[in-house]
C-alpha positions in Angstrom: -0.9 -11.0 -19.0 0.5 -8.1 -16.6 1.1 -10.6 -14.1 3.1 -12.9 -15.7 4.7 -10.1 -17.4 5.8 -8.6 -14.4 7.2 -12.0 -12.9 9.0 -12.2 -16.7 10.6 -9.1 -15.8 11.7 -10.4 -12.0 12.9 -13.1 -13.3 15.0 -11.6 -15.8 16.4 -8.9 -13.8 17.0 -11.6 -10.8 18.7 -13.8 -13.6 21.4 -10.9 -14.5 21.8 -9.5 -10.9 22.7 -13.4 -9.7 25.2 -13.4 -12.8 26.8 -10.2 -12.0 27.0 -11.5 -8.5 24.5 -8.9 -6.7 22.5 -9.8 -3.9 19.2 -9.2 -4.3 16.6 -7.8 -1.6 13.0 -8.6 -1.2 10.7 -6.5 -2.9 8.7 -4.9 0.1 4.9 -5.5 0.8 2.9 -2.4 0.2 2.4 0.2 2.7 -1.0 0.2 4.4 -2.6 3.5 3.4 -2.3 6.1 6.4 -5.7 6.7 8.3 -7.2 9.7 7.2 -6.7 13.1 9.2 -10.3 14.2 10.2 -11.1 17.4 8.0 -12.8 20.0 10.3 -15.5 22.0 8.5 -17.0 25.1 10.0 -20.8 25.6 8.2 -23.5 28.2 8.5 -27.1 28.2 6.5 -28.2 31.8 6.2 -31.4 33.3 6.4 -31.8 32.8 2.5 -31.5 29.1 3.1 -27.7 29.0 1.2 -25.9 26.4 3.1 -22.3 27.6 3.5 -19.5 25.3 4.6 -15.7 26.4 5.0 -12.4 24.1 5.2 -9.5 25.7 6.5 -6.1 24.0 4.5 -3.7 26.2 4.4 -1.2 24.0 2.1 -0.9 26.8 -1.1 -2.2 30.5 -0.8 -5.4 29.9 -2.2 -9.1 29.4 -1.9 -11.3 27.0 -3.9 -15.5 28.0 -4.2 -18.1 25.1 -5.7 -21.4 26.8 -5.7 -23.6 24.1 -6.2 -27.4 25.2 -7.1 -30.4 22.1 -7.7 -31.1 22.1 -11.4 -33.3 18.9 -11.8 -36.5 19.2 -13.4 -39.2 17.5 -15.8 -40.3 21.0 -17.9 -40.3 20.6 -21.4 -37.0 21.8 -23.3 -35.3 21.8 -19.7 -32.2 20.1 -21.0 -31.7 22.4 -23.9 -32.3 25.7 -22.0 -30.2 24.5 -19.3 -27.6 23.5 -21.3 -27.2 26.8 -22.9 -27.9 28.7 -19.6 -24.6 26.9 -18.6 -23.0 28.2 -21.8 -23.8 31.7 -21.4 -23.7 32.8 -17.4 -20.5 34.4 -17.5 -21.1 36.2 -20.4 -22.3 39.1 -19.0 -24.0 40.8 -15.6 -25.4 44.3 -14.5 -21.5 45.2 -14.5 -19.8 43.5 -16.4 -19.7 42.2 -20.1 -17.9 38.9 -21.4 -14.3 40.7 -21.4 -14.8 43.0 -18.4 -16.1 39.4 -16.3 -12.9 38.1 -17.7 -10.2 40.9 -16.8 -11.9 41.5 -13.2 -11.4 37.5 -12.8 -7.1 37.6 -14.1 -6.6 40.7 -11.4 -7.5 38.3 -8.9 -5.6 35.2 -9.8 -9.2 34.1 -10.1 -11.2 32.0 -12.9 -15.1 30.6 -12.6 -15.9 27.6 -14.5 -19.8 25.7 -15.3 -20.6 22.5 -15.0 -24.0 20.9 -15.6 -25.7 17.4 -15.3 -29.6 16.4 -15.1 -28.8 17.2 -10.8 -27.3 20.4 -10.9 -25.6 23.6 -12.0 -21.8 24.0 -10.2 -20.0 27.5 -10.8 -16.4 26.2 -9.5 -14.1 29.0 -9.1 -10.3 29.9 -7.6 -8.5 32.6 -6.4 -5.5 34.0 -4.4 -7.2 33.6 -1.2 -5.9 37.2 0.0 -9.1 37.9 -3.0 -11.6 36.1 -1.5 -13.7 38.9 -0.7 -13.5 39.6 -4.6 -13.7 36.3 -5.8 -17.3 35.9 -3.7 -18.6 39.3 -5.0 -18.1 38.4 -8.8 -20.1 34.6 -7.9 -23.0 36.6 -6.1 -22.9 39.3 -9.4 -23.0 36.1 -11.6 -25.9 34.7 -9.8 -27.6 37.9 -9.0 -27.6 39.6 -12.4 -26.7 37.4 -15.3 -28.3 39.2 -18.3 -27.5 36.4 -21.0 -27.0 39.7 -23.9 -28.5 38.7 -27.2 -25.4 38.9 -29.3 -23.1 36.6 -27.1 -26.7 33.8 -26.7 -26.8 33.8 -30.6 -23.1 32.8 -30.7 -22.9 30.5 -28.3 -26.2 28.7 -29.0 -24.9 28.3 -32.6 -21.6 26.5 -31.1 -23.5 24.3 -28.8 -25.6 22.9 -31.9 -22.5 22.7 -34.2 -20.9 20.2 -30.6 -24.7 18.5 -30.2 -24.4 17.9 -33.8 -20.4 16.3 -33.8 -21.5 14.6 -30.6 -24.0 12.4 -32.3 -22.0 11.6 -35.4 -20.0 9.3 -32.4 -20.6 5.8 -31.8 -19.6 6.1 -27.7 -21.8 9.2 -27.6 -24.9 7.4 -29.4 -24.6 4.3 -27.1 -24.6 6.3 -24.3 -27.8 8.0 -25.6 -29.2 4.9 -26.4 -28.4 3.3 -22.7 -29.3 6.4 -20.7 -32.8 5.7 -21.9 -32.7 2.5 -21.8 -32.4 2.7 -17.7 -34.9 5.9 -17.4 -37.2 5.9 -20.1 -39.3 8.9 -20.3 -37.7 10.3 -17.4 -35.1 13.7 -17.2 -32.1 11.1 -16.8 -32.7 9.5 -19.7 -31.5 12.1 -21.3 -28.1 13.3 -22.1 -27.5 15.9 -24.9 -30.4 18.0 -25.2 -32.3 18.2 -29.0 -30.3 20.0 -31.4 -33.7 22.2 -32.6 -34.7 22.9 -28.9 -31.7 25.0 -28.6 -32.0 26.9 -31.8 -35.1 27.9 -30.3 -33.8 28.8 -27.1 -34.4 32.6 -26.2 -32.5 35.1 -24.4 -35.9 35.8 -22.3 -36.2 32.2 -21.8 -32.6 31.8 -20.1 -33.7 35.0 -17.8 -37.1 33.0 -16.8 -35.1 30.1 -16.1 -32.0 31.8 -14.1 -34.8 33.6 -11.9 -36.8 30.3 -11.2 -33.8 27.7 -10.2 -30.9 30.4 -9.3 -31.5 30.4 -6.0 -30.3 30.6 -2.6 -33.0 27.7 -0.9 -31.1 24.9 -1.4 -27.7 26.1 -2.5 -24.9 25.0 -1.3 -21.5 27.1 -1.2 -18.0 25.0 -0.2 -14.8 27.1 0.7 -11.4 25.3 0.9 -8.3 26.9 1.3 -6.0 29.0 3.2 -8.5 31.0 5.1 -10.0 31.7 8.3 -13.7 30.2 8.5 -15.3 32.4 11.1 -13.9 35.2 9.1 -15.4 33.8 5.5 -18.5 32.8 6.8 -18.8 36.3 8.0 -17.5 37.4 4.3 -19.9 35.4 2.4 -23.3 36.4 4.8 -22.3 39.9 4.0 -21.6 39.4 0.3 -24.7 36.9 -0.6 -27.3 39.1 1.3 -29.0 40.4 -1.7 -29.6 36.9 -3.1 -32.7 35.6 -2.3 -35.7 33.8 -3.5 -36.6 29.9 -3.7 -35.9 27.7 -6.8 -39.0 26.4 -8.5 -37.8 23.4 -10.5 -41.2 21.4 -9.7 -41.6 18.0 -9.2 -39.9 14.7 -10.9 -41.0 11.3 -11.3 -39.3 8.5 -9.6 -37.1 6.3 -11.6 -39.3 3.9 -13.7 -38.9 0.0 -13.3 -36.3 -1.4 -15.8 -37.2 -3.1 -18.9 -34.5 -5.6 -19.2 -35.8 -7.0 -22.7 -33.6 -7.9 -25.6 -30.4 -6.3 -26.6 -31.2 -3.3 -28.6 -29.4 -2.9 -31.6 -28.5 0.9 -33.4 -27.9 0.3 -36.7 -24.3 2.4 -37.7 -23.9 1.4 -41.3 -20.4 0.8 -42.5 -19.1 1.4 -38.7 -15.4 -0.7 -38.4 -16.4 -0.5 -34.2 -19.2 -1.6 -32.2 -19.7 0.7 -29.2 -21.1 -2.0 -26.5 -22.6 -0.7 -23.1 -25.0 -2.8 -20.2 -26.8 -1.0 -17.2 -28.2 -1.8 -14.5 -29.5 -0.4 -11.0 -27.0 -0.1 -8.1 -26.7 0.6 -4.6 -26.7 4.1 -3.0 -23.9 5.5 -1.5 -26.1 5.7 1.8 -26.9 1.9 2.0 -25.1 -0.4 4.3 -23.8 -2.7 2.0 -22.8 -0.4 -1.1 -18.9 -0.7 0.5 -19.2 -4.6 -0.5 -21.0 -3.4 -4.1 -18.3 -0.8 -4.8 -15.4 -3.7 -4.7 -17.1 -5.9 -6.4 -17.5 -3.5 -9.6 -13.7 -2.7 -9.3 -13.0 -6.3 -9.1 -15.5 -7.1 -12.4 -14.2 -4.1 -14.0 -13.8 -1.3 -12.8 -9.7 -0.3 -12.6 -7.1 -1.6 -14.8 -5.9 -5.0 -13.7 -9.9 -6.2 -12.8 -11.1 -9.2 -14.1 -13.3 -8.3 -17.5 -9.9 -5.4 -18.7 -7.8 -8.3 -18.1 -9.7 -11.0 -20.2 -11.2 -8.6 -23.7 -8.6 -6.4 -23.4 -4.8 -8.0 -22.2 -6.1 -11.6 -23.2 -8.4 -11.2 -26.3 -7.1 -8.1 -27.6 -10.9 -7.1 -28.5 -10.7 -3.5 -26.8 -8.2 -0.9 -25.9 -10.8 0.5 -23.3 -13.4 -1.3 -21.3 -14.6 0.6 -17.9 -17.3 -0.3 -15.4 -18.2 2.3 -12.9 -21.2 3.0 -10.1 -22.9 6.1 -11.2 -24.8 8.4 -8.5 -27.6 10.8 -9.2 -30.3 12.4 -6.3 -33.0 9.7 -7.5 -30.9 6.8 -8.0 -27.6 5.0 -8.6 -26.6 2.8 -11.7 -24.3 0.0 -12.8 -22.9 1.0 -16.1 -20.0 -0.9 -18.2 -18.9 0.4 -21.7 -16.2 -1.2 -24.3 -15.6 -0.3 -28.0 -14.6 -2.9 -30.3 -13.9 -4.3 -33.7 -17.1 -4.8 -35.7 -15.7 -8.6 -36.2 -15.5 -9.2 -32.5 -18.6 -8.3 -31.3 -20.4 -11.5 -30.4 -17.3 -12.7 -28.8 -16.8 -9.8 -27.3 -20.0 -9.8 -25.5 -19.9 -13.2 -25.1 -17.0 -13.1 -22.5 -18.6 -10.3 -20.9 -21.6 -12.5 -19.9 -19.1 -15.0 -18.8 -17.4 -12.5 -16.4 -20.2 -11.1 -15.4 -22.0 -14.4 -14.7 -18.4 -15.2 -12.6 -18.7 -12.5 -10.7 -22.2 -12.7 -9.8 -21.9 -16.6 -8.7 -18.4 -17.2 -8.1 -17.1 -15.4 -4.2 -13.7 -13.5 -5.3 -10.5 -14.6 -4.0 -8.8 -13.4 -0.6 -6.1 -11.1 -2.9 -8.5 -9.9 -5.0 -10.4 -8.6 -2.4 -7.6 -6.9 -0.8 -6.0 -5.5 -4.1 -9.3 -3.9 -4.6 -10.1 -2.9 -1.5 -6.3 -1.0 -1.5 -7.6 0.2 -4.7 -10.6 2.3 -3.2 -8.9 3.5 -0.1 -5.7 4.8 -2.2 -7.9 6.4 -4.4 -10.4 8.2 -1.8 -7.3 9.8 -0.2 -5.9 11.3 -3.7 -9.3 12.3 -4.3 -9.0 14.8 -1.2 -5.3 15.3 -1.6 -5.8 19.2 -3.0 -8.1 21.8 -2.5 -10.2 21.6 -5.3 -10.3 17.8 -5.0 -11.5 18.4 -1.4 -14.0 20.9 -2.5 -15.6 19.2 -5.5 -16.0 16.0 -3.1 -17.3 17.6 -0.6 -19.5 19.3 -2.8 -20.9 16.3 -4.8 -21.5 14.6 -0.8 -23.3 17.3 0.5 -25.4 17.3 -2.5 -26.3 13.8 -2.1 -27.0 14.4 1.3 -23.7 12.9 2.7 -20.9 14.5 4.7 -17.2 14.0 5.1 -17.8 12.1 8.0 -18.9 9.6 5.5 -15.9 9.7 3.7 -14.1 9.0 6.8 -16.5 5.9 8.0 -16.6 4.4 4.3 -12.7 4.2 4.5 -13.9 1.7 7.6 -16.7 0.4 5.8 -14.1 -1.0 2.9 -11.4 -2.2 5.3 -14.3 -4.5 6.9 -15.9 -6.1 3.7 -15.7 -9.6 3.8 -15.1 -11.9 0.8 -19.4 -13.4 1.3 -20.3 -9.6 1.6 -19.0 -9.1 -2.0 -20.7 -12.4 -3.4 -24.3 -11.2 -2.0 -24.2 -8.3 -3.7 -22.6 -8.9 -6.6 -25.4 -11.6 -7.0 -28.1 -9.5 -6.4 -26.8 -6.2 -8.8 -24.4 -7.6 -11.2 -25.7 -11.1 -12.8 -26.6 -10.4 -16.7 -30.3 -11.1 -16.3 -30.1 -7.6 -14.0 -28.8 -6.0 -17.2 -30.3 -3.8 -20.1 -28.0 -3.6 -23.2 -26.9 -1.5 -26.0 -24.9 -2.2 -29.1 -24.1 0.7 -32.0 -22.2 -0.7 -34.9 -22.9 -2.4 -38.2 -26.7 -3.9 -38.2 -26.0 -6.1 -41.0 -22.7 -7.5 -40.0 -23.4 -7.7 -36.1 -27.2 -8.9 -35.8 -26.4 -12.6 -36.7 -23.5 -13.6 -34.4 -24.9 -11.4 -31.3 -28.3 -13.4 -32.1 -26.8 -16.2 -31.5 -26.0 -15.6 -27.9 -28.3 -13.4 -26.8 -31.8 -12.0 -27.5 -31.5 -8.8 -29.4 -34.1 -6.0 -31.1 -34.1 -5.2 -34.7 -32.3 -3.0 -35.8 -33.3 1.1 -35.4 -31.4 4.1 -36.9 -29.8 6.6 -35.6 -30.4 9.7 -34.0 -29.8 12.7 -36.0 
């Protein structure tokens, strides 16, 4: 539909610039993407075992930190104390309260943020970089002396059970749920909002225990990017981190079970006008060989606007307004994940023609253009993804996690611009056909069960999660 939009629209506009007499000029072929400058990174691991590495871009006065510490771990209530140890880190140290964290922070042109998933705890933080010096001594006072005060844990762990609560009164958030432990049962990733009850149990002492058993400097790792000398921060940040010590002791986890591809399981959302559809399945690393040919072949099935599953449910069919695949990465393993929402009415077909595509995709090479559209794709959007300095940090961060570098960012470029069209068809084969699949779908039991049934196996029924 885009397509022969757009040649509607040439048409047209070549149609009134003939009548009007104006030449017209050839619409140019797209640039080739510029080859990526080498980033140079200056690192340092100090006696504590925090792995420091510094990027000098000097582009705007300032400095962007990601201190990224290992948070994975199978202890009971893990999720819910982490989740509210992530919600109350800033709210106070041996110096500081909530406001005086705050104030210290806005005299620096500085701000700290907390991010959390089932890998890891990121404190992401900015500053003039004239402030670094500053801006590391309020991180190491976060991670050093947190004191999680009683007053500010009982508000905030009353707010995160009113949002767990809102969460799963949502269809998307309940088919996530539901999918997440469909493709790790029993396993710390197959979980993704902690239990609403586990939190409301959550001490003060218990966030204490669990800051001094994970937040530590062993297997830390501290990015700097920004307009600053390395040698000199490296220097800065040994000096300013040299009271933090210990080793985290988040215990052992499981490997990632087998899938159970089964039946389509069905959550039962009574009166529900949408059905919140999602399929997973396993994926490649980033660190294998092919995963280059794997990563075009999900934005090719589905995974940027114009690929082949948007254009048929949604620009086609009109049966979504959003329908995304992606490749998701975590330190155990990497998944194949692709999520629409639609109306209750056009379920079955809905997941009818996603079989289709994905059945297409998985036995069908793609073409010579799309191959190159998407491979254009991928490339364009690696270099945006470096373009600032907190883009750079955060990918760099997230690599170095996974045990990757920026030299890998540079050879995947080469990596994409080699995949051949047979490269894309093996692996799509072997990752993406809907036998590889587990699937969820949240909506109406009563008015969905029959017309999925007919074309594909599903459970009965179960309710929600409250």
């Amino acid at each position: 539909m885009t397509s022969s939009l757009l040649s509607q629209t040439s048409a047209a506009t070549a149609s009134t610039a003939s009548s009007n007499g104006t030449a017209l000029l050839p619409v140019p072929d797209l640039a080739r993407p510029a080859k990526p400058k080498k980033v140079n990174t200056v690192s340092r691991t100090l006696d504590s075992g925090l792995q420091v590495v510094v990027v000098r871009r000097p582009s705007v006065p300032m400095v962007e930190a990601r201190l990224r510490l290992p948070f994975l771990s199978a202890r009971a209530h893990h999720l819910a104390r982490s989740s509210l140890l992530s919600d109350t880190i800033l709210t106070g140290t041996a110096e500081h309260d909530r406001e005086g964290l705050a104030i210290a922070l806005q005299e620096i042109g500085g701000d700290i943020s907390v991010g959390l998933d089932a890998d890891r705890l990121l404190l992401s933080a900015s500053a003039l970089s004239a402030r670094l010096p500053a801006l590391l001594g309020l991180l190491a006072e976060v991670v050093t002396s947190a004191s999680y005060p009683k007053d500010q844990v009982e508000g905030e762990r009353g707010r995160l059970v009113e949002r767990i609560t809102l969460a799963r009164s949502q269809a998307g958030v309940i088919a996530n749920e539901a999918l997440a432990a469909r493709l790790a049962p029993g396993h710390p990733y197959g979980l993704t909002l902690p239990d609403a009850d586990d939190v409301a149990a959550t001490t003060p002492a218990q966030l204490l225990a669990l800051h001094e058993r994970q937040i530590r400097p062993s297997e830390a790792i501290l990015v700097l990017v920004g307009d600053l000398v390395p040698a000199r921060a490296l220097d800065t940040v040994e000096r300013v981190f040299a009271d933090w010590t210990g080793t985290a002791t988040s215990g052992r986890v499981a490997a990632l079970p087998a899938l159970d591809l089964g039946p389509m399981q069905i959550v039962n959302r009574p009166g529900s006008v949408q059905t919140s559809l999602r399929l997973g399945g396993r994926a490649l690393s980033r660190s294998d060989d092919r995963y280059p040919a794997l990563q075009l072949a999900n934005l090719a099935f589905g995974g940027y606007f114009s690929s082949r599953w948007v254009e048929n449910i949604r620009e086609d069919k009109g049966y979504t307004y959003s329908a995304r695949s992606a490749l998701d990465h975590a330190k155990l393993g990497s998944d194949f994940t692709a999520s629409a929402d639609v109306a209750t009415e056009v379920t079955a077909p809905a997941v009818l023609e996603t079989l289709y595509e994905l059945g297409r995709i998985s036995s069908l090479p793609v073409t010579e253009n799309e191959l190159e559209s998407v491979r254009q794709y991928a490339i364009g959007t690696m270099a945006l993804a470096i373009s600032t300095q907190a883009g750079l940090a955060s990918t760099l961060s997230g690599l170095l996690g996974a045990g990757l570098d920026l030299d890998w960012w540079v050879r995947h470029r080469e990596r994409l611009a080699a995949v051949r069209v047979d490269q894309v068809a093996e692996v799509a084969a072997e990752y993406l056909a809907p036998r590889k699949m587990v699937a969820v779908a949240v909506g109406d039991a009563d008015q969905i069960t029959g017309p999925l049934s007919g074309i594909i196996d599903v459970t009965p029924a179960i309710g929600t999660k409250r």
